[in-house]
C-alpha positions in Angstrom: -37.8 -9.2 -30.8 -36.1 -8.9 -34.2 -34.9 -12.4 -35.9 -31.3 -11.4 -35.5 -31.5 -10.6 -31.9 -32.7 -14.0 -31.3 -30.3 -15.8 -33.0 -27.4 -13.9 -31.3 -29.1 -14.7 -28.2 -29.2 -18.4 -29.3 -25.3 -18.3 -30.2 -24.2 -17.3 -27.2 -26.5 -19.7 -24.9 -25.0 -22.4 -27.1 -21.7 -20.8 -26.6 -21.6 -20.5 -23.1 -23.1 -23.6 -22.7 -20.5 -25.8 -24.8 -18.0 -24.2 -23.0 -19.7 -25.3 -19.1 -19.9 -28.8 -20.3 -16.9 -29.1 -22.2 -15.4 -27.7 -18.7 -16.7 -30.2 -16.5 -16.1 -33.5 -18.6 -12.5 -32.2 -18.2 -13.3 -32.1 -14.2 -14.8 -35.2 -14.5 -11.8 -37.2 -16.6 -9.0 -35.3 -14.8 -10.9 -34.9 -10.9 -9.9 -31.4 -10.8 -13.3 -30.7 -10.0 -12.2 -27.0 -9.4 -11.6 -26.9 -13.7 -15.9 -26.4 -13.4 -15.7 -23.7 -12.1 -13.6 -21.5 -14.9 -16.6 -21.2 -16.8 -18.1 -19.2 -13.6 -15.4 -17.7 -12.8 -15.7 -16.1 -16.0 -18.9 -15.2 -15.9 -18.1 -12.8 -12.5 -14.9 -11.2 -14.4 -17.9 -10.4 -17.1 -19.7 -9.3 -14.6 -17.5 -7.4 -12.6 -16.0 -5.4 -15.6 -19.5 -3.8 -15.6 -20.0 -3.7 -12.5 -16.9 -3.1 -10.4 -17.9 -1.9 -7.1 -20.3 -5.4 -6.7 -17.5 -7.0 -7.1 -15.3 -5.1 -4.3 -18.2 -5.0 -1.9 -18.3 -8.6 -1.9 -14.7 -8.7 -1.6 -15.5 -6.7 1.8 -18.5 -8.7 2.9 -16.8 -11.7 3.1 -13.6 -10.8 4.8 -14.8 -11.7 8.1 -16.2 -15.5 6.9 -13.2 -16.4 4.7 -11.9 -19.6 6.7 -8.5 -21.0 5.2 -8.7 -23.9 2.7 -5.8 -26.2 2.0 -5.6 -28.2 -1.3 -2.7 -30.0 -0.6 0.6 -29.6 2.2 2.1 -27.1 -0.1 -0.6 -24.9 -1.8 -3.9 -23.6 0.6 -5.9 -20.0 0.3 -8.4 -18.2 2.1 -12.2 -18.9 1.0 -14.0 -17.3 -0.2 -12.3 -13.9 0.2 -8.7 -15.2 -2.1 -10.7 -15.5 -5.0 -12.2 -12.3 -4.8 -9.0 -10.7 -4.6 -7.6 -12.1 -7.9 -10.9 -11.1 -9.4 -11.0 -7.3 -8.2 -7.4 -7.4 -8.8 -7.5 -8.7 -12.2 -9.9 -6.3 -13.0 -8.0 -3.2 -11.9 -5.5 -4.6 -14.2 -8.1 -5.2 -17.3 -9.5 -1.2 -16.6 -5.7 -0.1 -16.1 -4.9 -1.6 -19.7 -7.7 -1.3 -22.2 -9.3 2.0 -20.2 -6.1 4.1 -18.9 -7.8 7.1 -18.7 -10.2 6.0 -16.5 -7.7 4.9 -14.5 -7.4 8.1 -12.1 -4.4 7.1 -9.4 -2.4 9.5 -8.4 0.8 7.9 -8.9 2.8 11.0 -7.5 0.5 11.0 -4.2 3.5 10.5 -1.5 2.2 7.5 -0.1 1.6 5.6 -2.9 5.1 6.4 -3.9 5.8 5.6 -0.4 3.8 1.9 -1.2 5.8 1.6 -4.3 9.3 1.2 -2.9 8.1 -0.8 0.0 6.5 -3.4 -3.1 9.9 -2.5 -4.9 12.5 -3.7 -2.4 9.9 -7.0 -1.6 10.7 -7.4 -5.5 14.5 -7.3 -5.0 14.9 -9.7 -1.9 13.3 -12.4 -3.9 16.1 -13.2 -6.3 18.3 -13.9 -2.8 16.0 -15.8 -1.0 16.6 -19.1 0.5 13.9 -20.5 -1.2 12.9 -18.9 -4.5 9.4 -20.8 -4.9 8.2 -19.5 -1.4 9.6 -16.3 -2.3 7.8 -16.0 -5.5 4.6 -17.0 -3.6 4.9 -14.2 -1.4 5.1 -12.0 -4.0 2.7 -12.6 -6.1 -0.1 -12.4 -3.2 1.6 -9.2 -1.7 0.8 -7.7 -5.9 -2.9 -8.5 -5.4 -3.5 -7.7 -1.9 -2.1 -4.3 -2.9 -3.8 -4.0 -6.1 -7.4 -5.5 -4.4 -6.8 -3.2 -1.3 -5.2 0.1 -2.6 -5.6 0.7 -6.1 -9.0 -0.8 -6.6 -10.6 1.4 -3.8 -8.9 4.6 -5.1 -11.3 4.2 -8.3 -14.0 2.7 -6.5 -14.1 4.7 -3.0 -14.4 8.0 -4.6 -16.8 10.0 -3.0 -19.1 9.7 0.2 -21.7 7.2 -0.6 -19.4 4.4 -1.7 -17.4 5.3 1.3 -20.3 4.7 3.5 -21.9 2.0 1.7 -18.6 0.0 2.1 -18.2 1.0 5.9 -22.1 -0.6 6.7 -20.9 -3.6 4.7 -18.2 -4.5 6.7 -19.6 -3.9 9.8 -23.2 -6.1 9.1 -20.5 -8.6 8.1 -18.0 -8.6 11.5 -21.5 -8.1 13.6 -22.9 -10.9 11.6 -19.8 -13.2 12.5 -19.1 -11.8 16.3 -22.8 -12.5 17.1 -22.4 -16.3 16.2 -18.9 -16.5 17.9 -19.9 -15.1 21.1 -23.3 -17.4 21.3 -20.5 -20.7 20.6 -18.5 -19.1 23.1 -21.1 -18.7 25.7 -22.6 -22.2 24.8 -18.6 -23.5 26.3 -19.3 -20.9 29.6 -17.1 -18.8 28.0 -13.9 -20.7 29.0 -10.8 -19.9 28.1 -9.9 -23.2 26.7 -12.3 -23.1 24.5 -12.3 -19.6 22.7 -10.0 -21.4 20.0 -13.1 -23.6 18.9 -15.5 -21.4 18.7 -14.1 -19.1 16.2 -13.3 -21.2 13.9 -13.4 -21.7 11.1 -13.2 -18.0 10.2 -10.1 -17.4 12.0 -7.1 -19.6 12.8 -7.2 -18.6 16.5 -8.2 -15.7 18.6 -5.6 -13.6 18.5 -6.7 -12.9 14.5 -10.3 -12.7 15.8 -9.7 -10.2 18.4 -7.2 -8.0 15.9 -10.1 -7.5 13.8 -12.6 -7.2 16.6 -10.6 -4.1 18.2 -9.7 -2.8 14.6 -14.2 -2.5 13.8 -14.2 -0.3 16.8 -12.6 2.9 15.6 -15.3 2.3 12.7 -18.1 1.9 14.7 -17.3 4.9 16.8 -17.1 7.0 13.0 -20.4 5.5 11.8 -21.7 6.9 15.5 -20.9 10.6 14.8 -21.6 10.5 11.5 -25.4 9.2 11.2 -27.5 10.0 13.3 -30.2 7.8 12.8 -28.0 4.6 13.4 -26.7 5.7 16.6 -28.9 3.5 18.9 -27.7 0.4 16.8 -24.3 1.4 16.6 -23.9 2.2 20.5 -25.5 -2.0 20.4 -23.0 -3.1 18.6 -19.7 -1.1 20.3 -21.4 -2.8 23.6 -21.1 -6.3 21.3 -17.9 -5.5 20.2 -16.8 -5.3 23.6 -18.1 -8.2 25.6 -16.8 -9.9 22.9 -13.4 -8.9 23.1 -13.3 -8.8 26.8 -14.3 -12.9 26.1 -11.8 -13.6 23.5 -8.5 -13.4 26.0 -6.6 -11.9 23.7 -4.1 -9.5 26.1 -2.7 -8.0 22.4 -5.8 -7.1 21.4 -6.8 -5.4 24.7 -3.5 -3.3 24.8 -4.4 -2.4 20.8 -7.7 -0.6 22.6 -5.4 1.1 25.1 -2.9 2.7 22.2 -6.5 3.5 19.9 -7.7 5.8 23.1 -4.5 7.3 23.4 -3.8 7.8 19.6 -7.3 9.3 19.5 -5.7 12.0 22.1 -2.4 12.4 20.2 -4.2 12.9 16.8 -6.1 15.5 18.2 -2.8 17.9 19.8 -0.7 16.9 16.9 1.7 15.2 18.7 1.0 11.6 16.9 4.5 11.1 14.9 6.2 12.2 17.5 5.0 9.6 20.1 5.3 7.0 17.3 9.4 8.6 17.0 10.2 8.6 20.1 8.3 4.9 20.7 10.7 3.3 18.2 13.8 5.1 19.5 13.0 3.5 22.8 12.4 0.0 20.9 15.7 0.7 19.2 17.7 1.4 22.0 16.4 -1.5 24.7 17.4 -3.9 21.8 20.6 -3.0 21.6 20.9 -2.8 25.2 19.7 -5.8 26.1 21.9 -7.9 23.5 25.0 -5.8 24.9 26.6 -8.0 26.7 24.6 -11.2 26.4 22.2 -9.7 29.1 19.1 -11.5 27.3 20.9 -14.5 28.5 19.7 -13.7 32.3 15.8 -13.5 30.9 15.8 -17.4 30.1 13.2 -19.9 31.6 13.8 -23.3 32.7 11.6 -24.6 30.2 10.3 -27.6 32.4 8.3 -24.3 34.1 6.6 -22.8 31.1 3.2 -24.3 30.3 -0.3 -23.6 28.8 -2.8 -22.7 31.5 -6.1 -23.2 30.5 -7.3 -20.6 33.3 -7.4 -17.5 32.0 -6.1 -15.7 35.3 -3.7 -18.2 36.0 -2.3 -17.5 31.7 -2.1 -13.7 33.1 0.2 -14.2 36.6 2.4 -16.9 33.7 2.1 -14.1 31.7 3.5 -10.9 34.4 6.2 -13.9 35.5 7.2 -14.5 32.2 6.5 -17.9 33.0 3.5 -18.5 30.0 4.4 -20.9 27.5 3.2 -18.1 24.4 5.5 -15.5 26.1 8.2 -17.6 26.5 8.0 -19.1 23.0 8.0 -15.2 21.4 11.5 -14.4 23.7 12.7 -17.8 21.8 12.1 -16.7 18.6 12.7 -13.1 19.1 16.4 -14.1 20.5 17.2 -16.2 17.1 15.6 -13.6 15.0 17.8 -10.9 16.4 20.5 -13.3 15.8 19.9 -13.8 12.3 19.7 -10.6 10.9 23.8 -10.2 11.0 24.3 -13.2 9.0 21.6 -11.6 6.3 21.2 -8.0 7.2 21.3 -6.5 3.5 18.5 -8.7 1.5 17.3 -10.6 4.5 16.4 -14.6 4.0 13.7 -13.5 1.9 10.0 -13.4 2.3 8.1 -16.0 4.1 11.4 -18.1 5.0 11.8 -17.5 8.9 10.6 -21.0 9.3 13.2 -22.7 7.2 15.8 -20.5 8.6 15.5 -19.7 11.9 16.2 -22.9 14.3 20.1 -23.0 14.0 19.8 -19.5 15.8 17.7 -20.6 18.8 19.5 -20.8 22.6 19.2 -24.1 24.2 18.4 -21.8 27.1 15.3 -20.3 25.8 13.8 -23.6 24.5 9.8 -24.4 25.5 7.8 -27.2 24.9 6.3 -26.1 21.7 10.0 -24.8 20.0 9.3 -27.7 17.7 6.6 -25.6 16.1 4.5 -27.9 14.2 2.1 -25.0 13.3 5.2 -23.4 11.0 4.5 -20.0 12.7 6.6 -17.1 13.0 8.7 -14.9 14.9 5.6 -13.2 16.0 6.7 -9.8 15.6 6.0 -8.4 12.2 8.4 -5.6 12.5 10.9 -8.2 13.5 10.2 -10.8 10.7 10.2 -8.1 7.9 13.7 -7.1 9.3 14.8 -10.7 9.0 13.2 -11.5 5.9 13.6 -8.2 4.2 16.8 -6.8 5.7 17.5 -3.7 7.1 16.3 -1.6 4.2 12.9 -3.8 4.3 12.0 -2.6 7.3 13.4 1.0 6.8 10.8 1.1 3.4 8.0 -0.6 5.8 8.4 2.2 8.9 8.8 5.2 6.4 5.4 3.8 4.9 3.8 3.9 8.3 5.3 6.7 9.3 3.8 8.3 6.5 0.3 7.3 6.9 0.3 8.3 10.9 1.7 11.6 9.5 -1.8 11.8 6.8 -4.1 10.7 9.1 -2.5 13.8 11.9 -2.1 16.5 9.5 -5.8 15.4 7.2 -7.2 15.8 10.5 -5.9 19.1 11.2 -6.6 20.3 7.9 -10.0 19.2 7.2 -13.1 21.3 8.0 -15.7 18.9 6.4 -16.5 16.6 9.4 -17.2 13.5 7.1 -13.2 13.3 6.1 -11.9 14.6 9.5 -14.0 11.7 11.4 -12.8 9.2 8.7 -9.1 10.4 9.1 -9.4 10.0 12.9 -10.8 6.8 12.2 -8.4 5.4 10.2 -5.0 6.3 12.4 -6.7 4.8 15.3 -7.0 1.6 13.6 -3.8 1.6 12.1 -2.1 1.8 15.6 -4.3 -0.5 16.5 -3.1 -2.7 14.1 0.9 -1.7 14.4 0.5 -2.5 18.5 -1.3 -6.5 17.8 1.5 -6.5 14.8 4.3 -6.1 17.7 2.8 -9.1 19.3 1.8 -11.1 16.4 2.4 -10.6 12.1 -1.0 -10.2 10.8 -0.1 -7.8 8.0 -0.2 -10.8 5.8 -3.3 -12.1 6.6 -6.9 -11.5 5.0 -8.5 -10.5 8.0 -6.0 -7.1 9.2 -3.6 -6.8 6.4 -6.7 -6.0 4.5 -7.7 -3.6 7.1 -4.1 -2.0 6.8 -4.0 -1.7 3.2 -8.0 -0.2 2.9 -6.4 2.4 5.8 -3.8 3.7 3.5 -6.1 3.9 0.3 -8.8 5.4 2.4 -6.0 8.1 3.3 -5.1 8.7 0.0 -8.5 9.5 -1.1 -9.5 11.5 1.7 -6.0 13.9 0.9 -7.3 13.9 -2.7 -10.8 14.3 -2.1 -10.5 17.2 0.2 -8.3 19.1 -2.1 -10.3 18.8 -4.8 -12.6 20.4 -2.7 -10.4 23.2 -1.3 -9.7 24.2 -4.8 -13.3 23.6 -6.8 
């Protein structure tokens, strides 16, 4: 080794170095312990600038073990899987800057102009919001999910192999996780009661758990086709997949399995968009229906009768009578969040304020025993709460978007001869209905574990369009 090559080597040990220690005596005199780890941190960006797709596949390993980590009442993030969004994020940003030709998005694609006005109008509501701080939260981790889950994987999922490499990641990952779950689960007889505790702490409850449980399935059944050698480990783990979410009692989750069989049968006679049409007409209409009148008024519960049952059959005859205390609680919230959109139908409240907003709207007659909502949840419908949060033209920009990518994933699967992209279109508008129907239920979108799934779905669509033309015309 020449002298001079040692001696830079030397430099930058003693560089780095300095800058470690001079990082954690600031921990140390300050107790932001966190402040040791910038020095790291900047060793991955290093890293990760030469080697992006580590850096993503991580990102995508860990999105079924994140658990949610709270550094104070006001500030928490999901672990280990936040961080790892900044850092692909940041480094789309980095490439995008100092290597823009390398940067090959296809800005004029129509769904990623579809993307961009969705992100636009988010942009504009936050200057009206009722709380600008909370506002401005929700922004900025609405830019990286976008840029860690769309943008990044249109440079990074570029041709088969990364496609499939990512796709055995992520489901070693959720197997890995499911496997552990259902053995805590089975150590509590698999009650009911207990499903709650045994996945945590990777997901807040089992209604996440289960969205992203039903969502691996459509992937699972593309991974079958599409290798032969793994089918007698993937037809294991679709048998897995499904004692475990039979055993996670979540009744969204099980109807999202219902609408992924029949969107498999629309997809293939073309007549997807036009269910999904027709199925928001019908929405639509029974709303304004039902508020005609004040006829929701005849739908209340004495709330001395609603309760928790910790049997699962009893929660599903509560459930049919209207008479469970979730159930009841959604017809709650849904009522005020009807209510409110008049008062703000143009810019909404703005994003991530239902909580602060909502409980001058609630009826007296729809009350429950958990109204007081300690856990600061939602309205539990996330078409609904972007409506209320976003206004009108919100959730105009969010149905056109998804109206967009069920139109892709029909037509690419029409279009396509080459079985890898036609299986992977198929794939991925199952899971996004999937995803819409547990979204009707619940608002997962902005969450690691779906809204993840939702965003990879339309980047994965996006390539696949581009991809296959490229193809069609070489």
């Amino acid at each position: 080794m020449r002298p001079g090559k040692i001696y830079n080597t030397n430099f930058y040990f003693i560089f780095l170095s300095g800058i470690f220690l001079a990082a954690l005596t600031l921990a140390v005199f300050t107790s932001l312990y966190w402040i040791a780890l910038i020095p790291f941190a900047g060793l991955v960006f290093y890293f990760g600038w030469q080697q992006q797709q580590f850096i993503f596949f991580l990102l995508i390993f860990f999105l079924p073990w994140s658990f949610e980590y709270s550094f104070n009442s006001s500030l928490g993030t999901d672990l280990p899987d936040e961080p790892l969004m900044l850092t692909t994020a940041a480094l789309f940003l980095a490439q995008f800057l100092f290597k823009p030709f390398d940067v090959s998005v296809n800005w004029k694609h129509p769904l990623i102009i579809l993307l961009l006005f969705y992100f636009g109008w988010i942009v504009i509501t936050v200057p009206f919001s009722t709380d600008g701080l909370v506002s401005f939260k929700f922004l900025l981790a609405k830019t990286w999910y976008l840029l860690a889950f769309v943008f990044a994987p249109l440079l990074i999922l570029r041709n088969k192999r990364t496609i499939q490499v990512t796709t055995l990641i992520f489901l070693f990952s959720i197997l890995s996780v499911i496997i552990i779950i259902v053995y805590r689960h089975g150590l509590y007889g698999f009650r009911f009661a207990k499903i709650n505790d045994a996945v945590s702490p990777f997901f807040r409850n089992h209604v996440n758990y289960s969205a992203m449980v039903v969502c691996s399935i459509p992937i699972l059944i593309a991974t079958y086709r599409m290798n032969k050698k793994l089918r007698l480990a993937t037809t294991s783990a679709i048998v897995l997949i499904l004692v475990a979410l039979f055993f996670s009692y979540a009744r969204g989750a099980w109807l999202a399995l219902l609408i992924g069989l029949i969107t498999y049968w629309l997809i293939r006679r073309q007549r997807l968009l036009i269910a999904f049409s027709t199925t928001l007409a019908l929405i639509v209409g029974l709303t304004f229906w039902i508020s005609g009148n004040d006829r929701y008024l005849s739908y209340s519960n004495d709330y001395r009768t609603t309760i928790f049952h910790t049997n699962f059959k009893e929660h599903l005859i509560a459930t049919y009578k209207l008479k469970d205390i979730s159930t009841a609680e959604r017809v709650n919230r849904w009522v005020a969040g009807v209510r409110m959109v008049k008062d703000n139908w143009l810019t909404g409240y703005g994003p991530n304020t239902f909580y602060n907003n909502y409980k001058p709207y609630t009826i007296p007659a729809f009350r429950t025993w958990v109204s007081d909502n300690k856990e600061h949840s939602t309205v539990h419908n996330y078409f609904l709460l972007v409506l209320i949060e976003q206004g009108i033209p919100g959730l105009l920009f969010l149905l056109l978007l998804v109206g967009g990518m069920l139109y892709y994933a029909e037509s690419l699967y029409k279009r396509i001869s080459d079985v890898f992209y036609k299986t992977a279109a198929m794939a991925c508008g199952v899971m996004l209905m999937m995803i819409l129907t547990v979204n009707f239920l619940s608002d997962l979108v902005e969450t690691d574990k779906v809204g993840s799934l939702f965003f990879l779905c339309l980047a994965m669509l996006v390539v696949i369009d581009v991809n296959t033309r490229r193809i069609v015309g070489s």
